[in-house]
C-alpha angles and dihedrals in degrees: 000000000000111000110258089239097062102024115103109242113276116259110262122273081001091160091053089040090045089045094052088037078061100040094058107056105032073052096059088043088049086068097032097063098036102043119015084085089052079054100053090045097062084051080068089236119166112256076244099058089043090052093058083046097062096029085053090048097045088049099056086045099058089045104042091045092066095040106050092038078061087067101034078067086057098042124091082233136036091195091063088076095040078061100042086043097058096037088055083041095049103050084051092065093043082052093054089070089068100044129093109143120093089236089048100045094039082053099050094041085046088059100036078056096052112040085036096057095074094067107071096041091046091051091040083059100053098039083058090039077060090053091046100045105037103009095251112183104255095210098050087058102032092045083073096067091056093048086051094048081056106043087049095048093050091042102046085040083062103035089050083058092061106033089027119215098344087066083078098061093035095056091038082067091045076054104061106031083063088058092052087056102049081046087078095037093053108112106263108227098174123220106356109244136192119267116265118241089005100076099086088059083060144077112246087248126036084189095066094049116128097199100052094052097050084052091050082051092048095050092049099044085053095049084051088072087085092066100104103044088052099054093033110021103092091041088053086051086050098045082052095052110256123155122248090251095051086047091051090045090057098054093048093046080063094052091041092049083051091050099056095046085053091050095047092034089104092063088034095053088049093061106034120043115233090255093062091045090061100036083055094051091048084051104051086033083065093053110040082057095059090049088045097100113024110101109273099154117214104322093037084061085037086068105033080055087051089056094067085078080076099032101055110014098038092060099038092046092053093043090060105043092046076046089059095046102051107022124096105242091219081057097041104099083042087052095043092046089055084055095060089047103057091028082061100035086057102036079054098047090044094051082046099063084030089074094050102050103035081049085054109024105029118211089343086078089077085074087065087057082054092054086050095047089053085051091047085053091043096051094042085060089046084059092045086056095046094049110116105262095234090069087032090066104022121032126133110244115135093082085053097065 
């Protein structure tokens, strides 16, 4: 954290800004994964033709997120791009409601992926700019996310189940348009700067800086454990027997799990490092992947689905608070955007080989997501190895907890 002395005052009202900055977007992305396949399907595309779609879509994400954080570290203003990003984003959902044809619909949803990447990045970098500067709690502004991811995915749920398919569309523009909004209600920090008296404990470039990028790899290779529970758990509770509503309990236990960590993460961060919240999630992630797929019946699930409160928000929350302590600011939205980019390259490479071994081994694959979570928390402790030992023996954390 900047010293109070040297630090500019915070924008007014900067937690509630940073919350809705979150809401909008994880919103938009609560009705994107559940129910843009739902969408394609209606369209009476081939699983085939659906799979190019979101592998084309995940793609141009990945790429685009790295590349456009680079120039929000140029700009005056981080928040022009958030603008520029929902109104993109905006005209490619009205223009959902004209297209049919595989080749129309895989370029529209191609160019919603890519003009829409830079905004979560970009408002993951100013709500951390807001932990580094005036010591702002993470979890109270990133929790809203989560709750937004939820609220869009029940609402849209119900609303699908009066308009029909069209409701999807239709609250993919309310979406954005929301994010276009909060674009301009974002807390404006100007160009991004170094932080005074702490330089000469960096490198002149966090960006170059081996060690940083092998932890953002070991995070997300550890976050890609959960590969194969997102493409094929529903599809196992249904094989076993479970209703639609317990089915739909157990998912949002998980969220919810998730929620309350973010909402405690503050007290939690003051009494584990970084580096012992990550180590933990890759733990537990180890073993919530073992149990997976022995017969545990409804509570046993209950509890394998508590646990992603480890798994996930464990991990993500360590990776941004040792994030804030080592990364230049005026690098952060370059940084964030690096993240996205491995976090997607190796979700996509874990669904990928998902897909192979469930087709061929059945529930005994998960043990293969265990085997990825234990190389995520190997490599986590590789980067702890490689940081430089200034920051290994000195840091400042304890104001960023």
């Amino acid at each position: 954290m900047i010293p109070p002395h040297t630090a500019p005052p915070a924008p007014r009202l900067f937690q509630l800004r940073c919350a809705l900055a979150y809401g909008a977007p994880l919103g938009v992305n609560g009705i994107i994964l559940p129910y843009l396949p739902v969408w394609l399907d209606a369209l009476a595309f081939t699983e085939f033709e659906i799979g190019i779609i979101l592998a084309m879509q995940l793609l141009l994400r990945v790429l685009a997120a790295p590349v456009s954080g680079f120039f929000a570290d140029r700009l005056s203003e981080r928040t022009l791009i958030l603008a520029w990003s929902g109104a993109l984003s905006l005209l490619t959902a009205l223009a959902m409601f004209f297209v049919r044809d595989f080749w129309s619909v895989l370029l529209v949803i191609g160019i919603q992926a890519a003009v829409f990447a830079p905004y979560p990045p970009i408002v993951e970098s100013i709500a951390v700019t807001g932990v580094r500067r005036w010591g702002f709690q993470y979890g109270s502004m990133r929790v809203w996310g989560s709750i937004g991811f939820v609220a869009a995915t029940l609402f849209v749920g119900e609303l699908r189940g009066v308009w029909g398919v069209q409701a999807i569309p239709s609250a993919m523009v309310i979406g954005f348009l929301l994010t276009v909004a909060v674009a301009f209600a974002a807390p404006r920090l100007g160009r991004a700067a170094t932080r005074p008296g702490t330089d000469k404990a960096l490198q002149p470039s966090s960006l170059g800086r081996f060690d940083l990028h092998v932890l953002m790899i070991g995070a997300s290779v550890a976050q890609a454990s959960h590969g194969m529970f997102y493409t094929f758990g529903t599809i196992h509770w249904q094989q076993i027997g479970l209703s639609s509503g317990s089915i739909g309990v157990l998912w949002s236990a998980a969220v919810l799990s998730e929620i309350l960590v973010l909402f405690a993460a503050g007290r939690i961060a003051r009494r584990l490092s970084p580096w012992s919240l990550m180590r933990i999630g890759c733990a537990v992630a180890v073993v919530r992947w073992t149990l997976f797929p022995l017969p545990l019946g409804f509570w046993g699930y209950m509890a394998l689905q508590v646990a992603h409160a480890f798994t996930f928000a464990f991990v993500h929350i360590g990776l941004q608070h040792r994030l804030v302590e080592t990364v230049r600011e005026d690098q952060e939205t370059s940084m964030q955007g690096a993240y996205v980019f491995y976090n997607g390259v190796f979700l996509a490479l874990s669904t990928l080989l998902s897909g192979m071994l469930y087709r061929q081994f059945g529930l005994t694959s998960y043990v293969a997501m265990s085997v990825l979570a234990l190389i995520g928390l190997a490599i986590i402790a590789l980067a702890a190895k490689l940081q430089p030992q200034r920051l290994a023996s000195g840091g400042y954390t304890s104001e960023l907890s």
